[in-house]
PAZAPA-4460 file (N, C-alpha, C; in steps of 0.05 Angstrom, whole numbers, plus 32768, in hexadecimal, padded with zeros to 4 digits):
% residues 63
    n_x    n_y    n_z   ca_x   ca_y   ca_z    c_x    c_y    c_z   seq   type   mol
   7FBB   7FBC   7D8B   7FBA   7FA1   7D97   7FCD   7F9E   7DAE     1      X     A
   7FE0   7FA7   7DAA   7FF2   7FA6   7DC0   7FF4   7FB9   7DDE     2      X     A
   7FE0   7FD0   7DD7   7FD6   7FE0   7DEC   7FC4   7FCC   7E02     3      X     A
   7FB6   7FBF   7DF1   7FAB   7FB2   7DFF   7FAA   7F9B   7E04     4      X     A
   7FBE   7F8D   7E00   7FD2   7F7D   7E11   7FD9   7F85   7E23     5      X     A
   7FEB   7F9E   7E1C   7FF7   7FAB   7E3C   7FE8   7FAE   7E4D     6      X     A
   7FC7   7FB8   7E46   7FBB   7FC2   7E5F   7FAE   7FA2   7E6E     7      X     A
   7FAB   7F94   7E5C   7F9D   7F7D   7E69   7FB1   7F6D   7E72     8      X     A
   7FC8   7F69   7E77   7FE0   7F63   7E84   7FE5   7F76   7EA0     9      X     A
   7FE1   7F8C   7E9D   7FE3   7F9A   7EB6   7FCD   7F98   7EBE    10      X     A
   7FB3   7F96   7EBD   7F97   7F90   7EC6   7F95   7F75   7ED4    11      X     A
   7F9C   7F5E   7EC9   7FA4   7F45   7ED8   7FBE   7F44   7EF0    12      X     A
   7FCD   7F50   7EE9   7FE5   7F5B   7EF6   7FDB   7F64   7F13    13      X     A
   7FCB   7F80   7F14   7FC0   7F83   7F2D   7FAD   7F75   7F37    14      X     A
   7F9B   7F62   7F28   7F89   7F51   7F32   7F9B   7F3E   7F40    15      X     A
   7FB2   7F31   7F3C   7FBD   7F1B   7F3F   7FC3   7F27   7F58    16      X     A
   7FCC   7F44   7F5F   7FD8   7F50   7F7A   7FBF   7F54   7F90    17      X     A
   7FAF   7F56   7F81   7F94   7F58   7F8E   7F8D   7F40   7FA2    18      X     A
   7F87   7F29   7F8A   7F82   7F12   7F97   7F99   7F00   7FB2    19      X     A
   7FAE   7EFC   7FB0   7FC9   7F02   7FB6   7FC6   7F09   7FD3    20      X     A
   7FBE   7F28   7FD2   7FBA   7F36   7FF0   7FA0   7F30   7FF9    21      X     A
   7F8E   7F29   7FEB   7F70   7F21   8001   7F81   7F07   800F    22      X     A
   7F82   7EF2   7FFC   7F8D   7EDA   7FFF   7F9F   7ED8   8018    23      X     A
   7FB7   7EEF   801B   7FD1   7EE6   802E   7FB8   7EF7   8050    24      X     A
   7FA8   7F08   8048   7FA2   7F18   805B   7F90   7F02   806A    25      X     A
   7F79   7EED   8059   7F71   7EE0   8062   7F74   7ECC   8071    26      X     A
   7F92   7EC1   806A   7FA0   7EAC   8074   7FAD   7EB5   8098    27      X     A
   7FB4   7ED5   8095   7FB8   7EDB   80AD   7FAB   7EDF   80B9    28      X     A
   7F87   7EE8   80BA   7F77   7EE4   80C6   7F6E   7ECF   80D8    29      X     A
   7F79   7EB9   80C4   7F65   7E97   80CB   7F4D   7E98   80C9    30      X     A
   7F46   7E9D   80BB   7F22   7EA0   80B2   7F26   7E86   80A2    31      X     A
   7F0D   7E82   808F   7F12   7E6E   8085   7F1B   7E5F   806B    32      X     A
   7F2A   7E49   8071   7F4B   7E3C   8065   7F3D   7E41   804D    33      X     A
   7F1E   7E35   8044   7F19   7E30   8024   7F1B   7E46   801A    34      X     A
   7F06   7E59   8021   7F0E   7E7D   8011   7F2A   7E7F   800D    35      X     A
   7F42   7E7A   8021   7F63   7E7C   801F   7F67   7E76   8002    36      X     A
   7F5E   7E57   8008   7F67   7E3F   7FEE   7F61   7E4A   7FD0    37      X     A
   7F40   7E52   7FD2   7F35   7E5D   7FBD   7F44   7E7B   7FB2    38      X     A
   7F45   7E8A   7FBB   7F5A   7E9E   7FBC   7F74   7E95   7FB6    39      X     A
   7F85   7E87   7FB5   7F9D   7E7A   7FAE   7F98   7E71   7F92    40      X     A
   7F82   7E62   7F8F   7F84   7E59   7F72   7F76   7E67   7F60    41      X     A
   7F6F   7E83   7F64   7F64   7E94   7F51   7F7E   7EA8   7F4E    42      X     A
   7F95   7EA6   7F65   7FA8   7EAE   7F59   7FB2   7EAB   7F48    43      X     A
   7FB2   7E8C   7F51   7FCA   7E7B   7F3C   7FC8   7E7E   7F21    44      X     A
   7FAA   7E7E   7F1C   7F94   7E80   7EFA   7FA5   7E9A   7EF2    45      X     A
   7F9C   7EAD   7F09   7F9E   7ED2   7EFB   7FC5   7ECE   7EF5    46      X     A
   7FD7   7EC1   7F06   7FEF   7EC6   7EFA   7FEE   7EBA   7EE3    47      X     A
   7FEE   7EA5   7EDE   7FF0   7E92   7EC4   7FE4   7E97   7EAE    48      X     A
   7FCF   7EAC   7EAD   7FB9   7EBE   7E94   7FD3   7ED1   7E92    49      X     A
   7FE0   7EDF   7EAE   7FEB   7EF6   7EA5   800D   7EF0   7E9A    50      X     A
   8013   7ED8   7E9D   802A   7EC8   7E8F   8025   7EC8   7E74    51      X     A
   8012   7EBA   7E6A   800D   7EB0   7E4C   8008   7EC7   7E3D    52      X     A
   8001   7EDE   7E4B   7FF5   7EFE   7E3F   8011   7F0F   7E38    53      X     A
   8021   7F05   7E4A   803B   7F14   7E4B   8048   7F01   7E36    54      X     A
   804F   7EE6   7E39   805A   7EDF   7E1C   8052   7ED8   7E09    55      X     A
   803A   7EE1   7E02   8030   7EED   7DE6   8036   7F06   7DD6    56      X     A
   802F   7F10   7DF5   8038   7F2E   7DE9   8059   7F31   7DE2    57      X     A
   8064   7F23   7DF1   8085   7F26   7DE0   8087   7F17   7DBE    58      X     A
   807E   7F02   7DBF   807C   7EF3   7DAB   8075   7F0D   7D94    59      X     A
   8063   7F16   7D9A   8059   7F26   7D81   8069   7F3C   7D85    60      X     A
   8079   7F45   7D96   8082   7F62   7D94   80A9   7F4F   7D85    61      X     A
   80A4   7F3C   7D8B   80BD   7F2F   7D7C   80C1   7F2F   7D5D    62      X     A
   80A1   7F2A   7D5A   80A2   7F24   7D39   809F   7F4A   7D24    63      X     A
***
């Protein structure tokens, strides 16, 4: 269970770097703002999945 935690923490992990870099690359383009915006808040989702994934997984590696 905890394997795969790790891997789905590192799997969101690079998604979050993923989205992140379309997102900042887009913004320097100036293409357009909404795709930017939209891309910003699928970050925000993928950090905050990969927050709650990470302190679970301590929680249980605590007990």
């Amino acid at each position: 269970m905890h394997n795969v935690m790790i891997a789905l923490i590192g799997i969101l992990m690079l998604a979050t770097l993923g989205v992140l870099v379309a997102g900042m690359v887009g913004m320097a383009r100036e293409t357009d703002p909404r795709r930017s915006n939209k891309l910003m808040q699928w970050r925000v989702i993928l950090q905050g999945a990969t927050v709650l994934l990470f302190v679970i997984l301590m929680s249980l590696l605590r007990s």
